[in-house]
TITI-183816 format. One line per 10 residues: number of its first residue (from 1); for each residue z, y, x of N, C-alpha, C. Coordinates in Angstrom, 1 decimal. Layout:
BEGIN
NUM) Z/Y/X/Z/Y/X/Z/Y/X ~ ...
// end
This chain:
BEGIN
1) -7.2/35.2/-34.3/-6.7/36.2/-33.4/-6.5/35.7/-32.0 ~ -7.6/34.7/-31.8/-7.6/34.3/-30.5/-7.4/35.3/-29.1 ~ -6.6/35.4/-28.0/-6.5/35.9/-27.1/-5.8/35.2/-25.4 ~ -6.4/35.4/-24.6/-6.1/34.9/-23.6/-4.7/35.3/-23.5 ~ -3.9/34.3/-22.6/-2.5/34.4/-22.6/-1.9/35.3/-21.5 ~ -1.2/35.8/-21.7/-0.8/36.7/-20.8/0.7/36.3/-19.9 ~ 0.7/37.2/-19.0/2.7/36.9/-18.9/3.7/36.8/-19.5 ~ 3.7/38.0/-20.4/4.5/38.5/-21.5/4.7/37.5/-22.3 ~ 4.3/36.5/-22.2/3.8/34.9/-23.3/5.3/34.1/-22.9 ~ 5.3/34.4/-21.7/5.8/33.7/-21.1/7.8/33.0/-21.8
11) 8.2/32.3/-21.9/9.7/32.1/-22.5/9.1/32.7/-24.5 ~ 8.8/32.5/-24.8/8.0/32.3/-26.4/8.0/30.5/-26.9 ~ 8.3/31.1/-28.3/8.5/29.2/-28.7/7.0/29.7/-29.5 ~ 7.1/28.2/-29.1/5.5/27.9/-30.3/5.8/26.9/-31.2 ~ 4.8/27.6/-32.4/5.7/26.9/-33.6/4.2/26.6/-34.5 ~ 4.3/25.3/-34.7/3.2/25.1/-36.0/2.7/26.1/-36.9 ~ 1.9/26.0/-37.6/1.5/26.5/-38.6/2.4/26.8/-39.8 ~ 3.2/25.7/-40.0/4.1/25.5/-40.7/5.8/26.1/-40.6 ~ 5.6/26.4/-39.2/6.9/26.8/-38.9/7.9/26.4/-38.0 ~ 7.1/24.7/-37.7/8.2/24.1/-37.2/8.0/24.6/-36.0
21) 9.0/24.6/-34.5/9.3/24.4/-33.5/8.9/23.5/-32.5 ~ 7.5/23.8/-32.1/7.8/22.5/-30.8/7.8/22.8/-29.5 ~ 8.4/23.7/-29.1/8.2/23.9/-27.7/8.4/25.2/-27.3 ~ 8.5/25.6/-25.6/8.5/26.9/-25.3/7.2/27.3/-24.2 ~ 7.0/28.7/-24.6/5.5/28.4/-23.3/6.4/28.4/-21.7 ~ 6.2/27.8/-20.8/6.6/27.8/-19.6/6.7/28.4/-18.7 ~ 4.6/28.8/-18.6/4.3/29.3/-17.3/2.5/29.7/-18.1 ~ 1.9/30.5/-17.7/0.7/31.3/-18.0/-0.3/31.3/-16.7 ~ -0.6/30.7/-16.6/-2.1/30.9/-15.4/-3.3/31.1/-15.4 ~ -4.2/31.9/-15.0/-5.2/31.8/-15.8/-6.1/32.2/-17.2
31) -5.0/32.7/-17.9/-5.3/32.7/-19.7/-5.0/31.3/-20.3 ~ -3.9/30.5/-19.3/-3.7/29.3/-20.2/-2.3/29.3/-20.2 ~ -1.9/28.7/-20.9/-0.3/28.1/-20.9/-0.5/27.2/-21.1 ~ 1.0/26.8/-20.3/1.8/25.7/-20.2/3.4/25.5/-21.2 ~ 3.2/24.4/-21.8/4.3/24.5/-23.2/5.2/23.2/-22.3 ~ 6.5/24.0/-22.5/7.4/22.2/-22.1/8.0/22.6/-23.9 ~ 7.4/21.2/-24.1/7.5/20.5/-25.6/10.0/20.0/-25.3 ~ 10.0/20.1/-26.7/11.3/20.3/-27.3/11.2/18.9/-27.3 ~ 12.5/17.9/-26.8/12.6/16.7/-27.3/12.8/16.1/-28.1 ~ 13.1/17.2/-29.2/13.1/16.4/-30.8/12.6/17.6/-31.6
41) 11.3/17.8/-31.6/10.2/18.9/-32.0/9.8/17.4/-33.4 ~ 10.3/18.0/-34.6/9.9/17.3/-35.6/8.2/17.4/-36.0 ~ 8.1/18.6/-36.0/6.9/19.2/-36.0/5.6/19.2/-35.1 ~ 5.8/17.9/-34.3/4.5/17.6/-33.6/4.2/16.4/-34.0 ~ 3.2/16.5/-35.2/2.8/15.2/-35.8/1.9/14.5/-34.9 ~ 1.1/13.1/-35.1/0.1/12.7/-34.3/-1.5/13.8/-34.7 ~ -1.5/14.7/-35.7/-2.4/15.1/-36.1/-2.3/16.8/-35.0 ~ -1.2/17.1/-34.6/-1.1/18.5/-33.8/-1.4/17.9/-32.5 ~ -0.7/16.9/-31.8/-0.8/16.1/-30.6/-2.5/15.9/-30.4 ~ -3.1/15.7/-31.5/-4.5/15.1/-31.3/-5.5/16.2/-31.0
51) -5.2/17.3/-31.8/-5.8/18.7/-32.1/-5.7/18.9/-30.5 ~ -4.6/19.3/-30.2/-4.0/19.8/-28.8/-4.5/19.3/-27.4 ~ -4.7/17.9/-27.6/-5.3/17.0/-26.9/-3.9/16.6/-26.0 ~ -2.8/16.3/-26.5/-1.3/16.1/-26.0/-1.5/14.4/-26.2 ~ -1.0/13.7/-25.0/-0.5/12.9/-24.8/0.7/12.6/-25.5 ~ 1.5/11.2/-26.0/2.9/10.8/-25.8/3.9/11.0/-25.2 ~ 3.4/10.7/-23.7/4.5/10.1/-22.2/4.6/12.3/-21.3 ~ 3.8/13.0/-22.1/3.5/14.3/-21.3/4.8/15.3/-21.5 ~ 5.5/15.7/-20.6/6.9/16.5/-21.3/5.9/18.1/-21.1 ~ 5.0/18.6/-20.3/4.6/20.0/-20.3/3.2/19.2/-20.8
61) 2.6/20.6/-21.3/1.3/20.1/-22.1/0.7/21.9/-21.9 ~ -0.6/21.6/-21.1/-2.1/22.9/-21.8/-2.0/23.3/-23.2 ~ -1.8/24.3/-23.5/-2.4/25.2/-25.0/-3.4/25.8/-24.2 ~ -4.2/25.9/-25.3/-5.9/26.8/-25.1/-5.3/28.5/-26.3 ~ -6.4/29.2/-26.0/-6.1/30.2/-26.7/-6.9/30.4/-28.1 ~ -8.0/28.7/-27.7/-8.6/28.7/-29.1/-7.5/27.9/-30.9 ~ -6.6/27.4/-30.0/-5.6/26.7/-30.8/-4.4/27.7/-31.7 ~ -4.6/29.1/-31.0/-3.7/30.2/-31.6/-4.1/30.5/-32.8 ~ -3.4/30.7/-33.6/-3.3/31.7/-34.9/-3.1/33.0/-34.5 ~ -1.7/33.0/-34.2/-1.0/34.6/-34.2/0.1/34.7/-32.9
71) 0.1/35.4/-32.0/1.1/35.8/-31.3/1.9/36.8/-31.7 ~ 3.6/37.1/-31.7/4.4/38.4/-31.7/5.3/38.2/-30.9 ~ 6.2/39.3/-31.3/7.1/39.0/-29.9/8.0/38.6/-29.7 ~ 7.9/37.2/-30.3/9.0/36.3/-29.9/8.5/34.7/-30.2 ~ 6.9/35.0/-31.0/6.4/33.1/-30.6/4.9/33.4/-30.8 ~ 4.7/32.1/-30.7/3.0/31.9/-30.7/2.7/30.9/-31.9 ~ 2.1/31.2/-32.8/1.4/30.5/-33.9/0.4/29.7/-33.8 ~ 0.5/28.1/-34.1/-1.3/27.4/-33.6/-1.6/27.7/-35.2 ~ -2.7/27.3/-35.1/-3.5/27.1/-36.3/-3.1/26.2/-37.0 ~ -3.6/26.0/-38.0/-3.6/24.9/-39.5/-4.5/23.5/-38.6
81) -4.1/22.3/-38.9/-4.8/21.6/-38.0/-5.7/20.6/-39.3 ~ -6.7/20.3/-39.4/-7.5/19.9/-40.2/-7.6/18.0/-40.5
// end
């Protein structure tokens, strides 16, 4: 249910696949967001970070809109990461 990001995106937590919580989107430019990551987001394994292409040392981090599952109105779903 890939879609470019909108404004409306904007203040939405993004949450794994799973459920967990890691972050809020920021700021939307483009069709992209920007996530400032939660500092104790359990839910960002080295396997989502890698998917994402997220650094360690990075507190805001790019989502793409190919990384989405599902948006509603109140988070953004990534995908299942393989």
């Amino acid at each position: 249910m890939a879609r470019k990001f909108r404004d409306d995106d904007r203040n939405k937590e993004v949450v794994t696949a799973e459920g967990d919580r890691i972050g809020t989107i920021h700021d939307v430019n483009d069709g992209r967001a920007t996530v400032e990551r939660d500092e104790d987001s359990d839910g960002l394994t080295g396997k989502i970070k890698d998917m994402l292409g997220w650094g360690d040392d990075d507190d805001d981090n790019e989502l793409r809109d190919e990384h989405v599952d599902s948006y509603d109105d109140d988070r953004v779903r990534l995908r299942r990461h393989s």
